[in-house]
C-alpha positions, 0 to 999 in steps of 0.5 A: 500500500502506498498513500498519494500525496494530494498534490499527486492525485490524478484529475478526478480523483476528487469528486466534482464540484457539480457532484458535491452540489448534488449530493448536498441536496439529494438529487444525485443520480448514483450516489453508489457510483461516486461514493465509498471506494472505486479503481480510477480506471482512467489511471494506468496501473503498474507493478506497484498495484492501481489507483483506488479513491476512498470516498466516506460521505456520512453526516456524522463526520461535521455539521453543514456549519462547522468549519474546522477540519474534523479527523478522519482516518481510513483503517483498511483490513490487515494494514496499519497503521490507518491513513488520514482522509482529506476533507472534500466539504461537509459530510465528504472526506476522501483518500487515494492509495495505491493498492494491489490489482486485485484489492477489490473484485470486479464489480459484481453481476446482479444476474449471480445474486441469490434471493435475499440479495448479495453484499461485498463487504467493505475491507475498510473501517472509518475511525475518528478518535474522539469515538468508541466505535468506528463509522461504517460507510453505507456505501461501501457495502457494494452489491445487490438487496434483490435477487433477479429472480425475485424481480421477475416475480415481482414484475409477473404479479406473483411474488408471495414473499414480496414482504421478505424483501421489499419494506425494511428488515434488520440484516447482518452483514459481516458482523456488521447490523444493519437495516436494508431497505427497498421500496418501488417507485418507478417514476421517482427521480430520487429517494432516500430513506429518512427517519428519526436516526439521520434526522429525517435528512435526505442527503444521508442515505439516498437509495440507489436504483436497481437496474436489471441484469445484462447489457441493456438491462432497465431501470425495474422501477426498484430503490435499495439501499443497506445502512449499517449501524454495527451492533445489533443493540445500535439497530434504531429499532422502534424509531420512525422512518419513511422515503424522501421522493423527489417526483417527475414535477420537481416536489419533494414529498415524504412517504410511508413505506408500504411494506412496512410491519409496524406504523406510528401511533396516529396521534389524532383519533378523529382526523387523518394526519398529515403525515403516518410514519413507518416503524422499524420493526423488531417483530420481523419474524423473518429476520429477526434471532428469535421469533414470536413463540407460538404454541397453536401447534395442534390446532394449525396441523388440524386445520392444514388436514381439514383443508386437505382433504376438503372437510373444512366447510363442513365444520360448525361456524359460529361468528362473532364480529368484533372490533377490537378498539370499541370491544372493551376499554379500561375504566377510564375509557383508555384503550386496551391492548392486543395482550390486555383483552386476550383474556376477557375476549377468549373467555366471553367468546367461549362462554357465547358457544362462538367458534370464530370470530372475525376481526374488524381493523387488523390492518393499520388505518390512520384513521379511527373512524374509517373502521378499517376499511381505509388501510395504509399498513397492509403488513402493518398491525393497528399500531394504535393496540400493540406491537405486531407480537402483541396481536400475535399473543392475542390470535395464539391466546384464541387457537388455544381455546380452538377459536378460528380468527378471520381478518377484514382483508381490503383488497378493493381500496385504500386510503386516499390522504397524503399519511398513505401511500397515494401517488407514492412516487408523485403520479398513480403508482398503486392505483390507476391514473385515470380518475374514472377508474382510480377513485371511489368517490362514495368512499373517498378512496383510492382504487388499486390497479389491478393491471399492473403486476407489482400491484398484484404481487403487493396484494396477494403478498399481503394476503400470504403475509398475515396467514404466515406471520400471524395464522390468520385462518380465514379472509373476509375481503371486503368490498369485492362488488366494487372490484368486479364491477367497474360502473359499482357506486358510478353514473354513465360517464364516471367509469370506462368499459373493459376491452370487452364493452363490459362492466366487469373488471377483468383484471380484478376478478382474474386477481380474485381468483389468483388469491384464492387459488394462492391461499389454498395451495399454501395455506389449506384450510384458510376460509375466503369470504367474499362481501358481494352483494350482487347476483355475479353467478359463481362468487363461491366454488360451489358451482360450476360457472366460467365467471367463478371467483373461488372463493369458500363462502359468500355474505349473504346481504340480500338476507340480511336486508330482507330479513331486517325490513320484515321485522322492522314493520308493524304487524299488520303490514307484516303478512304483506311482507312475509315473502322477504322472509322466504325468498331466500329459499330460492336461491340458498343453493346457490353459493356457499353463505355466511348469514350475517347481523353485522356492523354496517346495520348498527351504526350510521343511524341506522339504529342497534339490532333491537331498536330494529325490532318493530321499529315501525310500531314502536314495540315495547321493550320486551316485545323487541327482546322476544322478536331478537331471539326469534331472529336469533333462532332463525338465523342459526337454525337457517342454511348458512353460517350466523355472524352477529356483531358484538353487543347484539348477544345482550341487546346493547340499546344504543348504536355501535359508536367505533370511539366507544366501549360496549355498554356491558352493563346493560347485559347485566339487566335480568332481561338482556342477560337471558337474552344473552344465554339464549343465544349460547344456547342457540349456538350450542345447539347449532355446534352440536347437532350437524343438520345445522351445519353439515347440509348448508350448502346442499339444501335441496339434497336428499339424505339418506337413509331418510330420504329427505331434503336438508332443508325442508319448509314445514310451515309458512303461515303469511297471516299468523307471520309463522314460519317453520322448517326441518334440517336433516343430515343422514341418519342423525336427528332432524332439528325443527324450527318454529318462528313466530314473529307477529305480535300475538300469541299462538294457542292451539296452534298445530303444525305437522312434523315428520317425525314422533316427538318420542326419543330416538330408539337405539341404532338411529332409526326413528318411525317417520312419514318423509 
């Protein structure tokens, strides 16, 4: 090794002034080119070795004010002692030095790096001797974050583990910790990676593009950048971050990361902030030493076997809808946490004979009162309850208690405001550009693209992300009317035809299927459920139809509507209305069906379930409590799996209010309390006997050896607003239902059954007239 006087170096050792400027404010093309150590190739080499230049830009060497030279040496491996850098301008020292040829390797080809990415370690250190620790150069880790083969997926639309490689992850280089982080943006000018460890400065860290492999290899739309920080107790876990994006129009803007696995705490309930920042996380189950312990072992094996040999449908589900940050608060109206409701969550869904419930707002919103369905984090858990671990302690807290967890899954929009990721590289980047398509004005959201495949891959990867990080065991995706269909919620002249001259969304409904598809070849047993509200043939698997989606299950709304308006009327309009409550009989074989009383009929003025009840008549109290059970009884005794939004078990008198807890001392009334043991009682009966589960999805099937239909009318009684009907499956116990939902009492009334009312004799054959 020989030094080189400055005096001696060869012209453009040091880095131009044209350079420096951009450098200083962020808008340098290739920061990696000039940065960290590079052979001057315009330089011959001789015996003695060739020219390399040391270039150590950092913010930490001096502040833009200071003007003395701060020292500065270059440690290189196995040489000492160190040797003096010069100082360029603030934050930049450089060296040049004769070494051997092959000091340095040529560069690497990205066509070699494996997934996961490669790095050559730099074979210097930066010392200054007022510090403990040497300075690590982010530019001196040469190499690659991204595999190509995991570009190519990612550019086809189906990269499953995209959230393994884009977002931040905490990796060890050499010894040496640090966060590597890429992100796509492929009409930004520049980016860098700011948060709370460079002071949200733009110049320290900017992120280099990838291009791909080959000769004529393209800018992929692709940033990366790894920043060391060297000991794993240096890593800034916990502090904030987000991507500094210089746009084609010249503006800067600071953007979250969409792949990122923890957000910031919103620090306004009521409003959307200006600005969300992403979180480095130390939950990162996929990088991290040691993971989150689960111990749902059995009950995760169970349900692969299910899902396997395709018994998962046919299993009992009993749904309890619940939004975890209205469910159940402190004495003081505080929030809980994941880990802090666990306890009283488990043990009241238990005590209701609820199998499943389905979480309301896992994916993190900036927004409280959105309800979750305007998500920003789609990796991210609601940050405003716990850490990622803590909602995992809660979901392992209810396998243990063999209580399956679905999640609200928003596939068909996302948050719109400037704290999410909206025209994130300064144009449409995840949601299409043309307004008629890109917008959801009822809403107020953005529209995903469907079309583009880095859009795709980042949705399905979400999906495949929490059933791996947090065993979700089943998806609701909302909204998936106002994906298939393109003119959903507009007038003619707001939305654009598919190539086809047609409503459908194509390139949304293909997306559909991929999920779904997705999901059982790597999570068998995860239930998809899809809340569509349409007649589109084919939501569910259940039939043969060429416009299939595939998914498991179907909300049924038009039940729930139909069903709702009968029992809102006074019961002598009730007979002429009778048919909203046996029109559903028409089509139940159709798809496969959950029955749900969910959220969106208890809120937004449309009055809690019992103020439903004969609303038009202005019942009495007691009157409305004995038509909720017969609705109760109903529902779970019909074809279809029941879901019930939280506080109905009790009769909660006021609204769902999402910035409110549950009124529990109601259910404490002697009245609302029997309510609430009838409906355990109800799903008791429903888990317990499996007419009420096994034959929803074939109705009109026969079974034998008793030869009738799964579900068969007994009794429809317009004028005495009575209904009755049977539920068989095979040799078991058929199950009677009889409603009366008019407002008179019934003596005398006769109904003829199919079977004696004696018990069942000994092998299961019973005396009756099919």
């Amino acid at each position: 090794m020989a030094i080189v006087p400055v005096t001696e170096w060869p012209e453009g050792a040091s880095l131009g002034d044209a350079e420096v400027d951009a450098l200083h404010v962020a808008h340098h093309a290739q920061p990696r080119q000039v940065l960290g150590c590079h052979r001057l190739k315009s330089h011959e080499s001789n015996e003695e070795g060739d020219l390399f230049v040391f270039r150590v830009w950092h913010q930490s060497l001096e502040r833009d004010w200071e003007a003395e030279d701060l020292e500065v040496l270059l440690q290189l491996e196995g040489v000492s002692p160190p040797v003096p850098m010069r100082r360029r301008c603030a934050w930049l020292y450089e060296a040049v030095l004769r070494l051997p040829a092959d000091w340095i390797p040529d560069e690497d080809d990205a066509a070699q790096a494996p997934v996961g990415g490669v790095l050559r370690l730099p074979r210097y250190q930066v010392l200054i001797p007022e510090q403990d620790h040497p300075l690590h150069d982010a530019f001196g880790y040469v190499g690659f974050l991204l595999a190509e083969v995991e570009i190519d997926q990612f550019q086809s639309g189906h990269f499953l583990h995209v959230a393994d490689a884009l977002g931040c992850h905490c990796v060890c280089a050499g010894g040496v910790y640090g966060l590597r982080f890429a992100t796509w943006a492929p009409r930004a000018v520049f980016v860098s990676v700011v948060g709370d460890w460079n002071n949200w400065d733009g110049r320290a860290c900017p992120m280099a593009k990838r291009f791909r492999a080959g000769k004529d290899g393209g800018f992929c739309g692709l940033w990366e950048i790894f920043v060391p920080f060297g000991e794993l107790s240096d890593v800034p876990f916990g502090q904030k971050y987000g991507f500094k994006i210089h746009t084609l129009a010249g503006t800067d803007l600071v953007k979250m990361d969409p792949y990122a696995q923890e957000m910031e705490v919103p620090s306004d309930l009521y409003h959307s902030p200006v600005f969300n920042a992403s979180v480095i996380s130390s939950c990162d189950d996929s990088y991290r030493a040691k993971p989150f312990e689960w111990s749902d072992e059995a009950w995760m094996q169970a349900r692969e076997e299910r899902g396997q040999v395709n018994t998962a449908l046919l299993q009992p589900m009993a749904i309890y809808e619940v939004h975890l940050s209205s469910f159940r608060r402190g004495a003081n109206g505080e929030l809980m946490n994941y880990r802090d409701m666990a306890k009283q969550l488990v043990e009241h869904v238990k005590a209701l004979n609820f199998n499943w419930v389905e979480l309301m707002a896992l994916a993190h919103h900036p927004f409280q009162g959105s309800w979750g369905y305007q998500v920003s984090g789609y990796y991210s858990c609601y940050s405003l309850l716990g850490s990622p671990d803590d909602l995992k302690y809660l979901i392992n807290q209810l396998h243990e208690a063999k209580i399956g967890v679905i999640m609200d899954f928003v596939p068909a929009h996302f948050c719109k405001d400037a704290c999410s990721f909206g025209d994130f590289d300064g144009t449409a980047t995840f949601e299409y550009e043309d307004p008629r398509e890109g917008e959801q004005r009822q809403w107020g959201t953005k529209v995903f693209n469907f079309r583009r495949n880095e859009v795709r891959s980042f949705l399905l990867g979400a999906a495949l992300f929490w059933a791996d990080r947090y065993h979700i065991d089943g998806f609701r995706c909302d909204a998936v009317s106002s994906m298939i269909y393109r003119n959903f919620g507009k007038s003619e002249g707001e939305w654009i035809r598919n190539e086809h001259g047609g409503d459908s969304n194509l390139e949304a409904v293909s997306l559909l299927r991929e999920l779904n598809n997705s999901m059982k070849e790597f999570w068998p047993g995860v239930i998809m459920i899809a809340e569509e509200s349409t007649a589109w043939e084919g939501v569910t698997s259940l039939r043969p139809a060429s416009s299939s989606l595939g998914f498991d299950l179907k909300w049924d709304l038009g039940w729930m509507n139909d069903t709702l308006i009968y029992l809102e009327e006074p019961a002598w309009n009730k007979p002429s209305n009778h048919d909203k409550l046996t029109w559903r009989a028409t089509y139940m074989q159709n798809e496969r069906y959950v029955v749900p009383l969910s959220h969106d009929e208890v809120a937004n003025m449309k009055g809690s379930m019992i103020e439903k009840m004969g609303k038009k008549e202005n019942l009495g109290f007691y009157e409305r409590v004995r038509l909720l059970c017969a609705l109760y009884g109903y529902q779970a005794s019909g074809c279809g799996r029941p879901l019930l939004f939280m506080g109905q078990e009790y009769g909660q008198g006021r609204e769902w209010n999402c910035y409110q807890s549950l009124d529990w001392h109601e259910g404490e009334e002697p009245v609302r309390r029997g309510l609430c043991v009838w409906l355990s009682d109800l799903m008791a009966v429903y888990k317990c006997h499996k007419p009420l589960h096994m034959g929803d999805d074939q109705p009109h099937q026969r079974q034998f050896p008793v030869g009738c239909k799964s579900f068969e009318w007994v009794e429809n009684n317009p004028g005495a607003c009575v209904i009755a009907f049977c539920r068989h499956w095979k040799g078991e116990r058929p199950v009677m239902t009889i409603c009366n939902f008019g407002s008179q009492y019934h003596h005398g009334y006769t109904i003829g059954s199919p079977y004696w009312g004696g018990p069942c004799p000994a092998g299961g054959k019973r005396d009756h007239q099919p």
